[in-house]
Backbone bond lengths (Angstrom), bond angles and torsions (degrees), N, CA, C in turn:
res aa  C-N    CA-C-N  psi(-1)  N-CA   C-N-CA  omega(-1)  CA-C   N-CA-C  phi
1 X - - - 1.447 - - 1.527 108.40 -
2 X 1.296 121.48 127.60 1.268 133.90 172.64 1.363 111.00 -104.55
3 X 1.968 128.87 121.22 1.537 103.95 178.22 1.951 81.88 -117.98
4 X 1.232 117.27 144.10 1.573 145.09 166.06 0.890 138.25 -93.96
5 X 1.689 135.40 91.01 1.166 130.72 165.98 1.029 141.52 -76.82
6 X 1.931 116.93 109.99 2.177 105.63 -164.41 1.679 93.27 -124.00
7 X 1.353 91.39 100.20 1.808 106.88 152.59 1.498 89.96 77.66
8 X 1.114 128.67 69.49 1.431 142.80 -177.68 2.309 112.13 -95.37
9 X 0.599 101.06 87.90 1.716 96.24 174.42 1.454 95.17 -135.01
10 X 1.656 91.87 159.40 1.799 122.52 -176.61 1.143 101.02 -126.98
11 X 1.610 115.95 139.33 1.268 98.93 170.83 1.716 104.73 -140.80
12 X 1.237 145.57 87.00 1.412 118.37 162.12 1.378 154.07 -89.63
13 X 1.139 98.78 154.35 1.684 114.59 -148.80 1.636 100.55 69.68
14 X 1.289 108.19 -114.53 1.454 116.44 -168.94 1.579 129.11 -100.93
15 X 1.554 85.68 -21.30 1.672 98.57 170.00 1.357 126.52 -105.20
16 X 1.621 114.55 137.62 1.206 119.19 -147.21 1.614 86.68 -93.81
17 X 1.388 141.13 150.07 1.287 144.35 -153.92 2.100 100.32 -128.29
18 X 1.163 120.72 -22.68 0.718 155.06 -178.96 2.103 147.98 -159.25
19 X 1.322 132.03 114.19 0.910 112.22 -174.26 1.754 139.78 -151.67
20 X 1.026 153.39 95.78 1.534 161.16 -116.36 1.232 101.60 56.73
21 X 1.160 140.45 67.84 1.448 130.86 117.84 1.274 124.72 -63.56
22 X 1.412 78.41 134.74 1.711 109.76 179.16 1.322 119.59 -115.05
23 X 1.375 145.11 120.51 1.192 159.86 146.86 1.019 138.76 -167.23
24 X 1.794 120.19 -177.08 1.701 125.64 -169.23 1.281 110.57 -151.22
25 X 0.929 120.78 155.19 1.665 137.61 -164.57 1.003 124.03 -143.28
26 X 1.414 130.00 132.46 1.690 102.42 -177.46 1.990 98.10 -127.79
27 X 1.083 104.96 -179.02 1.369 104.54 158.01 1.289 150.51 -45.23
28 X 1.125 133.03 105.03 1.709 131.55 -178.86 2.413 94.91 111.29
29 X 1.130 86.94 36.93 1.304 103.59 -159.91 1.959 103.22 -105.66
30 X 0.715 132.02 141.00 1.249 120.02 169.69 1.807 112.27 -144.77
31 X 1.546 103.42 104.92 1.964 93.40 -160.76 1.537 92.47 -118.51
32 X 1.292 92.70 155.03 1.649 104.22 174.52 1.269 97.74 -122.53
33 X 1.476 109.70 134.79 1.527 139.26 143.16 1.353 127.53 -58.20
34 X 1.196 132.45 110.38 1.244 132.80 -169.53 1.399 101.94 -149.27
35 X 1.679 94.08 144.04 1.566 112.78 -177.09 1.168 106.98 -179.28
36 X 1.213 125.09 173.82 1.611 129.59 -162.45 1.882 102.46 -94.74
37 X 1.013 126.57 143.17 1.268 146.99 163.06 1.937 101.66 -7.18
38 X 1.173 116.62 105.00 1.479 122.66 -176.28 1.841 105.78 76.81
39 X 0.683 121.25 -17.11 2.040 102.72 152.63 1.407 124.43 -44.00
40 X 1.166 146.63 -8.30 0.925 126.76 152.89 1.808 107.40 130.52
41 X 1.525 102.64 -16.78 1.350 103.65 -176.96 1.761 137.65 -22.32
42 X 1.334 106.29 -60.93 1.115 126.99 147.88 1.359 130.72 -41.30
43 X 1.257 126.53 -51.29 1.651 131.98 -179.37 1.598 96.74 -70.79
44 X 1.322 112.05 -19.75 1.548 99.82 -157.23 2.027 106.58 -90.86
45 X 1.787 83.13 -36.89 1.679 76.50 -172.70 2.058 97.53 -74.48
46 X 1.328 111.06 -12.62 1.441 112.10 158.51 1.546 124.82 -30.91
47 X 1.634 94.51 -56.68 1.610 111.74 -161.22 1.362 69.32 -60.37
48 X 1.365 112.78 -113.91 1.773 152.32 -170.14 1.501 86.67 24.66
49 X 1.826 107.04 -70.64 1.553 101.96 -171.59 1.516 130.47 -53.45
50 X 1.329 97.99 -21.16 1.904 110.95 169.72 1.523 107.01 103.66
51 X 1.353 102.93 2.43 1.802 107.12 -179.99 2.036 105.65 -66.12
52 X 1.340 91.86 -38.78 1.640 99.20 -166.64 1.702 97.86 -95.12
53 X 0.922 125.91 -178.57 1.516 136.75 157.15 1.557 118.40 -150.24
54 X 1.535 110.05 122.94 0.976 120.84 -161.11 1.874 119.86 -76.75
55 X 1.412 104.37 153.64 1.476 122.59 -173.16 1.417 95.21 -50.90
56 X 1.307 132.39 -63.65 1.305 129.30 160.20 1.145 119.25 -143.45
57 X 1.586 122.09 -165.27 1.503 109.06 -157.75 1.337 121.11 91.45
58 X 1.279 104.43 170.37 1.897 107.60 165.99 1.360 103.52 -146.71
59 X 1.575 118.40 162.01 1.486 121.11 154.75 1.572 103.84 -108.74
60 X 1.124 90.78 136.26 1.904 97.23 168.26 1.317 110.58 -124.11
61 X 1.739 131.48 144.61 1.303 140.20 -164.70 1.655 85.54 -114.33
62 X 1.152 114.80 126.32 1.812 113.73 151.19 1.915 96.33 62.13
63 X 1.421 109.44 18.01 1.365 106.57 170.97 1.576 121.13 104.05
64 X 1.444 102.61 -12.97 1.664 114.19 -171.41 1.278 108.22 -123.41
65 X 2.005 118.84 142.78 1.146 113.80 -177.32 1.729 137.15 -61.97
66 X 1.599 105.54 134.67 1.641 76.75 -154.97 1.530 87.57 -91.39
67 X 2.093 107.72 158.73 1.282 108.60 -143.53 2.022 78.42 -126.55
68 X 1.406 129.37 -51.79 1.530 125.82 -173.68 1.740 91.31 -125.32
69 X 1.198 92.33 153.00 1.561 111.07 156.19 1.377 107.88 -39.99
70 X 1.515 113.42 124.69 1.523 106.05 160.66 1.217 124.99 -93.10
71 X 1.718 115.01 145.34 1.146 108.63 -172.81 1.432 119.65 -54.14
72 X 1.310 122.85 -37.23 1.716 104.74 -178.34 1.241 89.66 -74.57
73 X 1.617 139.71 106.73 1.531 140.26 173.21 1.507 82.57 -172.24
74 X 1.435 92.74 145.71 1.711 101.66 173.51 1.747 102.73 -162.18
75 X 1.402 104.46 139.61 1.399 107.03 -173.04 1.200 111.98 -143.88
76 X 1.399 101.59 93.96 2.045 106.50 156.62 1.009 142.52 -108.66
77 X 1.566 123.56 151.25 1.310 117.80 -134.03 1.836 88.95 -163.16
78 X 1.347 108.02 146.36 1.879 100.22 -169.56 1.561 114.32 -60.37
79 X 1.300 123.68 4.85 1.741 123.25 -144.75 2.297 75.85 -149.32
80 X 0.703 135.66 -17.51 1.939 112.29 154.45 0.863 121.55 -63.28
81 X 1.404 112.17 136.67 1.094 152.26 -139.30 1.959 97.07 -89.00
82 X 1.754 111.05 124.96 1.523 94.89 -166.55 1.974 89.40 -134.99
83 X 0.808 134.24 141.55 1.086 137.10 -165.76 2.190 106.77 -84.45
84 X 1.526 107.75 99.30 1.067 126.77 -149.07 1.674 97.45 -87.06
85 X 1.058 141.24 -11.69 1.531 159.78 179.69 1.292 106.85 -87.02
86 X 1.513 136.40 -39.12 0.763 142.36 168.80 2.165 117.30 -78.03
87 X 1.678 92.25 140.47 1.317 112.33 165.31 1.793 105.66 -44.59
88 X 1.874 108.27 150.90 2.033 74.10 150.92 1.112 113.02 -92.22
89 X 1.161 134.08 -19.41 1.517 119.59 152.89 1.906 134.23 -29.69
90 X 1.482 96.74 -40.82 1.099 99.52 179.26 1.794 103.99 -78.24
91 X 1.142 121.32 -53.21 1.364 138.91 177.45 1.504 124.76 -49.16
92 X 1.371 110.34 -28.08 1.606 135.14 172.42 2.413 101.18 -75.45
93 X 1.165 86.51 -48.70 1.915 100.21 179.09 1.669 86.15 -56.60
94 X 1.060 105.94 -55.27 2.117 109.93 -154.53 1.363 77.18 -51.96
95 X 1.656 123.89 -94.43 1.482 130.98 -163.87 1.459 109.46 -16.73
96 X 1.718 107.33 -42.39 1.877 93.53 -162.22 1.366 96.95 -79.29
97 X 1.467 129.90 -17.06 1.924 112.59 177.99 1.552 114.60 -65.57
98 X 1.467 116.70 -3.91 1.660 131.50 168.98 1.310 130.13 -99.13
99 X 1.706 111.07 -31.41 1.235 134.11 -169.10 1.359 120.77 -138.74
100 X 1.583 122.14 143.05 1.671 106.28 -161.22 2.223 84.56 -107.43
101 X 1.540 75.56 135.03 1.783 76.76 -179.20 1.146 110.99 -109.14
102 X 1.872 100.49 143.69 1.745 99.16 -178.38 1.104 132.99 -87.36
103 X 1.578 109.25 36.63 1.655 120.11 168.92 1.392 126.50 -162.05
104 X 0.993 146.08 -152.40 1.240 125.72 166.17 2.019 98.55 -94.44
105 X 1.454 87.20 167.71 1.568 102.20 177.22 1.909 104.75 -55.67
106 X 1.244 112.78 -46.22 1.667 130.54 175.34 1.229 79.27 -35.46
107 X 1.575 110.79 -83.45 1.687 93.76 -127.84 1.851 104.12 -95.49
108 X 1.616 112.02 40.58 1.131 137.76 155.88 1.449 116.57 -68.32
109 X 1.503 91.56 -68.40 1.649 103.89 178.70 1.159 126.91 -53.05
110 X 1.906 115.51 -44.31 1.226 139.58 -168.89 1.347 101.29 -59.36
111 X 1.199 119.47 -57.70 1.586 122.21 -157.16 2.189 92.37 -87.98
112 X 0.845 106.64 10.39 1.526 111.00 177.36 1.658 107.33 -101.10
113 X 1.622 106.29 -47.49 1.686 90.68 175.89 1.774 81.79 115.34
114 X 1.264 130.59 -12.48 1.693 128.49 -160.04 1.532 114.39 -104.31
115 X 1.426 121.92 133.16 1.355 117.86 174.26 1.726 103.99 -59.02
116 X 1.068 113.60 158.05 1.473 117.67 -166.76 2.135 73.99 -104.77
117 X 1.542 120.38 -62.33 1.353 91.84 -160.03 1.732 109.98 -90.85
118 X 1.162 132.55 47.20 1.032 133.65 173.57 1.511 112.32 -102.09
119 X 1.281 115.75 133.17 1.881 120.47 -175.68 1.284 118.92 -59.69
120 X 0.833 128.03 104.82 1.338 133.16 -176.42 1.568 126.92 -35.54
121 X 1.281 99.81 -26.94 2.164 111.95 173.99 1.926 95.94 -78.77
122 X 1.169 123.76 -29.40 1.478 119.06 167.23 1.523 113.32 -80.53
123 X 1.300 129.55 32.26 1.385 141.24 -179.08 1.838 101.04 -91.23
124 X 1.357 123.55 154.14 1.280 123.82 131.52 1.694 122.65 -62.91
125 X 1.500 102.62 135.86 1.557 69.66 141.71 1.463 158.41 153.04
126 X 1.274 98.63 147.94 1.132 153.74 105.23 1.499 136.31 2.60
127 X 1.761 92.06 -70.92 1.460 117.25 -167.71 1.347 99.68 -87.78
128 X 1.652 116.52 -31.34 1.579 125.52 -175.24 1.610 101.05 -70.80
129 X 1.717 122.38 -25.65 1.249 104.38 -147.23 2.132 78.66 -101.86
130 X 1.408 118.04 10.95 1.136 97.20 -167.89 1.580 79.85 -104.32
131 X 1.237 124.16 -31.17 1.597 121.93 174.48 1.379 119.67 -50.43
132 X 1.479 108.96 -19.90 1.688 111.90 -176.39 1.243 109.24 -88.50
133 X 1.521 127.09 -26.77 1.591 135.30 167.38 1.272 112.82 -63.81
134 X 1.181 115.29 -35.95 1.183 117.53 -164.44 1.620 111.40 -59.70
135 X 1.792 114.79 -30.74 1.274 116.44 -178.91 1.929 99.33 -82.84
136 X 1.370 114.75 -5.53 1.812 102.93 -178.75 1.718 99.77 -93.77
137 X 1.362 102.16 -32.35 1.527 99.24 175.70 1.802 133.07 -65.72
138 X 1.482 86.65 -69.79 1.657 102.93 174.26 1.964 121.77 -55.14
139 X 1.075 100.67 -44.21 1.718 124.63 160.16 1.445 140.18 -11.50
140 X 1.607 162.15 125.82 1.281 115.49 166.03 1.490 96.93 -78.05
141 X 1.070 102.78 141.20 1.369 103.71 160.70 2.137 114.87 -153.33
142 X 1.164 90.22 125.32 1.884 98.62 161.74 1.158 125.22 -46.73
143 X 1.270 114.43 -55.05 1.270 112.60 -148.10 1.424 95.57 -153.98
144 X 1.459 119.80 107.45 1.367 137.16 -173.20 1.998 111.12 -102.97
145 X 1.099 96.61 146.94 1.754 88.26 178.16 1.742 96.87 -167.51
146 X 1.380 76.74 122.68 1.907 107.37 -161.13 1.653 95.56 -121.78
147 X 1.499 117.16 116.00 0.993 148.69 171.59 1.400 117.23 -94.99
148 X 1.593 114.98 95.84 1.691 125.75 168.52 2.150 86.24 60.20
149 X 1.435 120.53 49.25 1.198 102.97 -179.96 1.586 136.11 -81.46
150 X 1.371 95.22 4.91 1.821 113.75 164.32 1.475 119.59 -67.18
151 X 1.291 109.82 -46.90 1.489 125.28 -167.16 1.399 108.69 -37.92
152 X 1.235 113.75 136.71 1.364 130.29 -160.86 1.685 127.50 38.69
153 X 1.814 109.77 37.58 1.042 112.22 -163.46 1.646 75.05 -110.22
154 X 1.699 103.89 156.07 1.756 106.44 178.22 1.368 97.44 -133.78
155 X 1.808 100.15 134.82 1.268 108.17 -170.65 2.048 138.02 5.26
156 X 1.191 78.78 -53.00 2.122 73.31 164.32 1.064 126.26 -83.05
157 X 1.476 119.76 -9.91 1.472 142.02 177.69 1.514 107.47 -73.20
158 X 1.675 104.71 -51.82 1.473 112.56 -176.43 1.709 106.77 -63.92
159 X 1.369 108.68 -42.45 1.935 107.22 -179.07 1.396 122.15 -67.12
160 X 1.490 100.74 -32.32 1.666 106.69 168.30 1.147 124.97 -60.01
161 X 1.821 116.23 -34.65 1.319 139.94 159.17 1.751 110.17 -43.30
162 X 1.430 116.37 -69.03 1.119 115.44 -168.54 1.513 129.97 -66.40
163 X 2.029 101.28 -22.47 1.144 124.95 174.35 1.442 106.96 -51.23
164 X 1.443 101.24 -57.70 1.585 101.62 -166.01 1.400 111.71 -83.79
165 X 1.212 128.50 1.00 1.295 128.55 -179.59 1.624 99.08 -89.64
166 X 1.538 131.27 -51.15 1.578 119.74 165.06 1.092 107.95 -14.05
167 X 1.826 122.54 -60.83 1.186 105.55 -130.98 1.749 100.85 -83.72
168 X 0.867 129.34 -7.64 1.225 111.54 156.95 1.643 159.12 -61.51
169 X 1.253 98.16 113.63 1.826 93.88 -168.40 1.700 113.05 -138.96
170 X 1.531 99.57 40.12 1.501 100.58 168.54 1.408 93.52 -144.90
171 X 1.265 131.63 -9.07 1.158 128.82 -162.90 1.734 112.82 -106.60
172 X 1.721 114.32 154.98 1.410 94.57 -178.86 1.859 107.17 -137.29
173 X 1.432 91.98 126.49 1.181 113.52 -137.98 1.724 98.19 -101.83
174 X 1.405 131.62 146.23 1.252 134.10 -176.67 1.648 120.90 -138.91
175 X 1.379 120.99 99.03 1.192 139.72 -160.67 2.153 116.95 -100.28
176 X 1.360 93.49 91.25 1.203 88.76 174.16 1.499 125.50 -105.81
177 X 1.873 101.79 132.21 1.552 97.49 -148.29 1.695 80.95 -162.70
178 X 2.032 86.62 168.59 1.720 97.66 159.90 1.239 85.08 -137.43
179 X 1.486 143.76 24.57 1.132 141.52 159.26 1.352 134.98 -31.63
180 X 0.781 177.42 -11.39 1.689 162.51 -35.86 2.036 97.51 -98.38
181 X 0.968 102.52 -41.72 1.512 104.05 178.15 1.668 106.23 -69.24
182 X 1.192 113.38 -43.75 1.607 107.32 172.41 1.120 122.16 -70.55
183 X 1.331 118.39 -26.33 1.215 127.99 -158.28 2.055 91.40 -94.72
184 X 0.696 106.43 -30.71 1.724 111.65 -167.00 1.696 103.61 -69.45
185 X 1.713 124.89 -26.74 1.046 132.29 171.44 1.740 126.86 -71.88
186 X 1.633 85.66 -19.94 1.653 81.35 158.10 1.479 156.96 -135.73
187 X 1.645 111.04 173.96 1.295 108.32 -163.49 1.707 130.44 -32.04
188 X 2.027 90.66 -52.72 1.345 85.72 -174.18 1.790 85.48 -137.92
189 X 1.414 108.22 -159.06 1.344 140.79 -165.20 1.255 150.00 -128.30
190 X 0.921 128.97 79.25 1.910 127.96 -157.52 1.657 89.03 -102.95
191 X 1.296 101.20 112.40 2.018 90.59 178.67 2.055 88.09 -108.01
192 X 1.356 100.32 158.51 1.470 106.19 -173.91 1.738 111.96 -108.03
């Protein structure tokens, strides 16, 4: 999978926040976005995913305009939205009626550090933001895009993070951060 950025800027209201970006990415790829506090980081790995649509420009996947989020696409970020009523057990079942997962729900939790029957609004977190990976990790998914995805992760949180991020090498992955630890895990670089 190749996704392409030609002449990409955002602008709201009157000020443009970003503008002519240019680039490409392909699979087994892992890039971080970086920029200083209000550059655009966020809006941008937005666009790419197809949630936002840009001031101008286009993104194209494999050469064609991309038009909805695709389902193999997954995007977490400390502020998505995770269903807090729910077990993660129960909440891990919901995800798989959308998404085919590459393990069982068990050994989701296990390798997460998370009670599978504990309610998710009684989470740290922490524990919530490791529950939100858990659907970019365990998941099929293409094309992942993780927004500041350390934040409020504590030290074993951050290695479990990086663990499972190795293991990827078909997938192409988009990291928006000023992290130095996030940022140090990847391939390449889009600074804003």
């Amino acid at each position: 999978m190749k996704i392409t950025g030609k002449h990409i800027g955002k602008k709201f209201r009157k000020n443009w926040i970003f503008r002519d970006l240019n680039f490409e990415f392909s699979s087994g790829e892992t890039v971080a976005i970086t920029g200083k506090n209000g550059a655009g980081k966020s809006t941008l790995i937005q666009i790419i995913a197809g949630y936002l649509t840009p001031s101008e420009g286009e993104i194209l996947i494999d050469g064609k305009p991309i038009d909805d989020p695709s389902p193999q696409t997954t995007f977490v970020g400390p502020y998505t939205e995770i269903i807090e009523e729910f077990t993660l057990g129960e909440f891990l079942k919901f995800h798989s009626k959308f998404k085919t997962p590459a393990c069982t729900i068990e050994e989701m939790a296990q390798s997460a550090s998370l009670p599978l029957n504990k309610v998710i609004g009684e989470f740290s977190t922490g524990m919530k933001q490791r529950a939100r990976l858990i659907t970019a990790f365990f998941f099929e998914n293409d094309l992942i895009f993780l927004d500041e995805p350390t934040s409020n992760l504590d030290a074993e949180g951050f290695d479990w993070w990086k663990s499972q991020l190795e293991r990827f090498d078909k997938r192409l992955v988009f990291i928006a951060s000023n992290d130095p630890g996030e940022i140090n895990v990847c391939s390449k670089q889009l600074s804003l």
